[in-house]
N, C-alpha and C positions, 0 to 999 in steps of 0.2 A: 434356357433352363439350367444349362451349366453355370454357366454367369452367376444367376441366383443364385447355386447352390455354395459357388465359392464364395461369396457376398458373407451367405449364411455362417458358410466356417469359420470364415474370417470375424465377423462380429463379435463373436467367443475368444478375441487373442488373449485376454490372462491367462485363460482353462488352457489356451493352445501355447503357451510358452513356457508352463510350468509341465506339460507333458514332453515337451522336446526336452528341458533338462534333464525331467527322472530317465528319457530314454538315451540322453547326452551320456547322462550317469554312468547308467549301466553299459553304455557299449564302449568307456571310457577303460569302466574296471576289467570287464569282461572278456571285450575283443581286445585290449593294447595291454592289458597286464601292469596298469599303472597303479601306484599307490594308492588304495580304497580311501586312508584317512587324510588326505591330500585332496584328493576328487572329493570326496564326500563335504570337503569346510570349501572348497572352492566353489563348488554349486550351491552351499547355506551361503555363501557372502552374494552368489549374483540372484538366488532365490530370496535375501530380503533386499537388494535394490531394487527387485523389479518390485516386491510387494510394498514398499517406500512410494516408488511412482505409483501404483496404481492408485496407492493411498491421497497423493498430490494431484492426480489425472479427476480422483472423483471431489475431491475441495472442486478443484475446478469449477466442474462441473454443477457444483452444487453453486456456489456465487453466482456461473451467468444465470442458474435458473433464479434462485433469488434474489440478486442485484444488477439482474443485467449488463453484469463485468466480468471481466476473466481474471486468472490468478495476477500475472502481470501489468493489468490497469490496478488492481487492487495493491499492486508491491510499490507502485508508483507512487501511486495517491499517498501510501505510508511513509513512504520518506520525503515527495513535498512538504509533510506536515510534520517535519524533524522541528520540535518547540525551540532551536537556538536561534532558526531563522526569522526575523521580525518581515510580517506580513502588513501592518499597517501603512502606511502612505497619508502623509497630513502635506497637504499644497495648503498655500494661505499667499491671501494677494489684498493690497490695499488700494481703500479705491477710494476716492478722493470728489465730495459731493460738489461743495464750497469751498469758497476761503474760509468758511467760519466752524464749517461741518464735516467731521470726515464718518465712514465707517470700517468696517475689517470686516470682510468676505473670509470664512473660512471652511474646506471640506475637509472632512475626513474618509477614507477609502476604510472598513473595514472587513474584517474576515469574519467566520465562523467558525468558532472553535467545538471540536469535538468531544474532547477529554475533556475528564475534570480540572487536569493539570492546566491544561489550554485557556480554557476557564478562567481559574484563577488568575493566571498572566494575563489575558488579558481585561480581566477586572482591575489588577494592579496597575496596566498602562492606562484605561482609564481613568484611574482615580490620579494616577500622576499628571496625565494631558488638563484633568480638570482645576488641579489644583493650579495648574501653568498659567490657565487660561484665568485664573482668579486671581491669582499674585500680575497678571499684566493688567487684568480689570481696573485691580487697586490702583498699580501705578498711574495708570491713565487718568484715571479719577483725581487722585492725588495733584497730577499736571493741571488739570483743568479747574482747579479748585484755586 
């Protein structure tokens, strides 16, 4: 039954830590005879870092309910997808049917881009890989002819 109750109080820590300062406060000014306007900016500076976290504590909270991640997978995933890093991966192997016949096996790995920025680069490296892969077309063609 105690247990519970302390359970109970505890559940409440913002309401309970913003009343230990106003009484930190007062018993700062009161009982020790210290500078009111000193104590007073020194408990606004740690009364908005706690209201900073709480504010960070409910993001939180709000992503694993919505995305089933937390703030730090979410911080992760943001800078894996830093746009100066190139994500794609092109293997290419030749493979050799005949003496008369050959062909070019080639993969491409790609990514999924988020942003519109993302997007665009990778539409661009697209349109570059394609245009590679036409200009060696030609050549070939060209040899073979």
């Amino acid at each position: 039954m105690v247990m519970k109750l302390i359970k109970w109080i505890l559940r409440g820590w913002p309401v309970l830590i913003i009343v230990f300062l106003f009484f930190l406060q007062l018993a700062l000014i009161n009982c020790f005879g210290l500078n009111a306007k000193t104590i007073n900016k020194t408990i606004s500076l740690f009364a908005q870092i706690i209201g900073g976290l709480l504010v960070i504590y409910s993001i939180d909270s709000n992503i694993g309910i919505i995305k089933g991640k937390n703030l730090k997978e979410e911080l992760i995933s943001y800078i894996k997808e830093f746009p100066l890093f190139k994500k794609s991966v092109v293997m290419s192997e030749h493979v050799s049917i005949s003496s008369k016949s050959a062909t070019s096996i080639k993969a491409i790995v790609v990514r999924n881009p988020k942003t519109i920025d993302e997007k665009i680069d990778y539409l661009q490296e697209q349109i570059e890989e394609i245009k590679k892969e036409l200009n060696q077309n030609v050549h070939e063609l060209r040899r073979l002819c």
